[in-house]
C-alpha positions in Angstrom: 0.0 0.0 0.0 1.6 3.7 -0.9 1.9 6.0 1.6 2.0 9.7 1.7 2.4 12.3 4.1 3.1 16.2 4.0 4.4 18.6 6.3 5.5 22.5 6.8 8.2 22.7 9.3 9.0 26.5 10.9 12.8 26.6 11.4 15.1 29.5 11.5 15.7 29.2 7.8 11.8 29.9 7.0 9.3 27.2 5.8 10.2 24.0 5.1 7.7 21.1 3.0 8.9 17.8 4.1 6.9 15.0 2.1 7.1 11.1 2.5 6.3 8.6 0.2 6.1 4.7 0.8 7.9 4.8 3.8 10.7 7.0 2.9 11.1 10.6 3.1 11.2 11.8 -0.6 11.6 15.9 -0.2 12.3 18.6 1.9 12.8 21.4 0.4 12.6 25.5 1.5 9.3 27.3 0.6 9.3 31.0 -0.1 6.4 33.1 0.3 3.8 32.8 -2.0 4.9 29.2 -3.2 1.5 27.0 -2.9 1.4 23.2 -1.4 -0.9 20.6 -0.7 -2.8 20.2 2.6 -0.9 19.0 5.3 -1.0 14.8 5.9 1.2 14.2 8.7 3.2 11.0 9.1 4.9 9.2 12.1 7.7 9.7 9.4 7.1 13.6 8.8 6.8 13.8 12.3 9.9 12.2 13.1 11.6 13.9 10.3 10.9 17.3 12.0 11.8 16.0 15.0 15.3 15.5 14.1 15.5 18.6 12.1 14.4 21.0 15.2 17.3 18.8 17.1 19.8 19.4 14.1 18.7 23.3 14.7 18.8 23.5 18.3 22.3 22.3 17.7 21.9 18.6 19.5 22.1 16.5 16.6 24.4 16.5 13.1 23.4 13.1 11.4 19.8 12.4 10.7 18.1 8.8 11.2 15.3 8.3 8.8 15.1 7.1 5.5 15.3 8.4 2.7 15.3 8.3 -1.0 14.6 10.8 -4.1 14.1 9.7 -8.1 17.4 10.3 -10.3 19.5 8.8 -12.8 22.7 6.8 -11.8 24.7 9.6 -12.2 23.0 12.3 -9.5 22.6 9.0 -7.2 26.1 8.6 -7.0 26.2 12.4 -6.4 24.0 12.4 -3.8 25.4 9.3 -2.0 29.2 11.1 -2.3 27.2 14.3 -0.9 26.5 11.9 2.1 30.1 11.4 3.0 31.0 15.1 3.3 32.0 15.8 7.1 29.2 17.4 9.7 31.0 21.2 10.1 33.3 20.6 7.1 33.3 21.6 3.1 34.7 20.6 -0.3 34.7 22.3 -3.5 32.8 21.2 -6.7 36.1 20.4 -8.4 36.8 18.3 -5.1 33.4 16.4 -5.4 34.1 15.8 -9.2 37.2 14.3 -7.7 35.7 12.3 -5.3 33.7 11.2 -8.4 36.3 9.5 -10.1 36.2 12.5 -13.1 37.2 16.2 -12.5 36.0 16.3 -15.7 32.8 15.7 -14.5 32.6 19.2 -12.5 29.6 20.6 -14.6 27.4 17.5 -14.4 28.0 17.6 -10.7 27.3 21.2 -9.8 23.7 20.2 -11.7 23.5 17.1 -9.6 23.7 18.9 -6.6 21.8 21.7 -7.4 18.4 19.1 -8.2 18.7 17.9 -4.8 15.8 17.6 -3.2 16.2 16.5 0.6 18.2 20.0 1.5 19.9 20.1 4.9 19.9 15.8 5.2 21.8 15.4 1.9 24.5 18.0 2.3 24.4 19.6 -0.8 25.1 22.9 0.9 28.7 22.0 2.2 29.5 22.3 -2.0 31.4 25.5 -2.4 33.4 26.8 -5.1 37.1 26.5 -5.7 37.9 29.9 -4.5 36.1 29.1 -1.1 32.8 31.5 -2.2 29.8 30.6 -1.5 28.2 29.6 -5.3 24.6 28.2 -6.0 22.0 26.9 -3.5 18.9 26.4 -4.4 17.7 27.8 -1.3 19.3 30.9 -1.5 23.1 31.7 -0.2 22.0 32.9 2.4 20.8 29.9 3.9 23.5 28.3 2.7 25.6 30.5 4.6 23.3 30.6 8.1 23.9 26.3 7.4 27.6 25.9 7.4 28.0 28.6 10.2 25.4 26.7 12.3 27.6 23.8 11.6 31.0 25.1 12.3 30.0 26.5 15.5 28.6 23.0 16.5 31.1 21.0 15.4 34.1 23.3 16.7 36.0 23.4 13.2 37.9 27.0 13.1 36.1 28.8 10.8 37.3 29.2 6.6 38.7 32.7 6.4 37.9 33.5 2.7 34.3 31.6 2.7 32.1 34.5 3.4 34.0 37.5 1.7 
C-alpha cells in the first residue's frame, strides 16, 4: 500500500515542506512566500523527520536517522550518495566532489547534480562551495547556505574558513 504524508516545518531558515512517500522521506525542500502546497498529511515519518530537524537546529544533533530516498538517474545517485560522506561542520569544492567522483571532468554535471537535490539540509548539498572558497549556488538561497555551514561550524568546533564568506 503507498503511503503519503506532507508537512510544513517552521525553522530558523523559513518554511520547510517535508513530504514522504512509501515509507521513505522523498523531499524537503525550502518554501518562499507565495509558493502553494498541498494540505498537510502528517506521518509518524514527517513527524519524526521534523523532529530530528528541530534537534539538528537547536544544535543537539548533526546526522539524521530516517530514510530516505529521491528519483534520479545513476549519475546524481552517485552524487547524492558522495554528498552523504561530506563531514558534519566541514566543506569541499565542486572540483573536489568531481574528484571524489572518479572524473574532475565531470565538475559541470556535478554542480547540476547537486543543485536538483531535493532532501536540502539531510543530503548536504550545501557543504559544496566553489574553488575559490565563495559561496556559489543553492537552491535555497546563499543565504541559507551561509546561516547552514555557520550553524555547523560553530557545533562541530572546526575554526572557521577565512575567505568563505568575503
Amino acid at each position: 500500500m503507498n503511503t503519503f504524508g506532507q508537512m510544513i516545518m517552521h525553522s530558523p531558515l523559513g518554511k520547510l515542506l517535508i513530504t514522504d512517500e512509501d515509507d521513505y522521506i522523498s523531499e524537503i525542500r525550502f518554501l518562499e512566500d507565495g509558493d502553494q502546497f498541498p494540505q498537510e498529511q502528517p506521518t509518524h515519518l514527517t513527524l519524526e523527520a521534523v523532529r530530528q530537524l528541530n534537534e539538528y537546529f537547536e544544535g543537539n544533533r548533526n546526522a539524521f536517522e530516517f530514510p530516505v530516498h529521491q528519483d534520479g538517474t545513476v549519475f546524481q545517485q552517485k552524487v547524492w550518495q558522495e554528498l552523504l560522506n561530506i563531514p558534519f561542520g566541514k566543506t569541499i569544492s565542486y572540483l573536489e566532489l568531481a574528484r571524489r567522483l572518479g572524473d574532475e571532468k565531470t565538475i559541470r554535471a556535478a554542480a547540476s547534480a547537486n543543485g536538483k537535490n531535493k532532501l536540502a539540509i539531510v543530503v548536504p548539498c550545501h557543504r559544496v562551495i566553489g574553488m575559490n572558497g565563495k559561496l556559489v549556488g543553492y537552491a535555497g538561497g546563499l543565504w541559507r547556505k551561509k546561516w547552514l555551514l555557520e550553524h555547523e561550524k560553530a557545533i562541530s568546533g572546526q575554526p572557521k574558513q577565512g575567505s568563505l564568506f568575503f
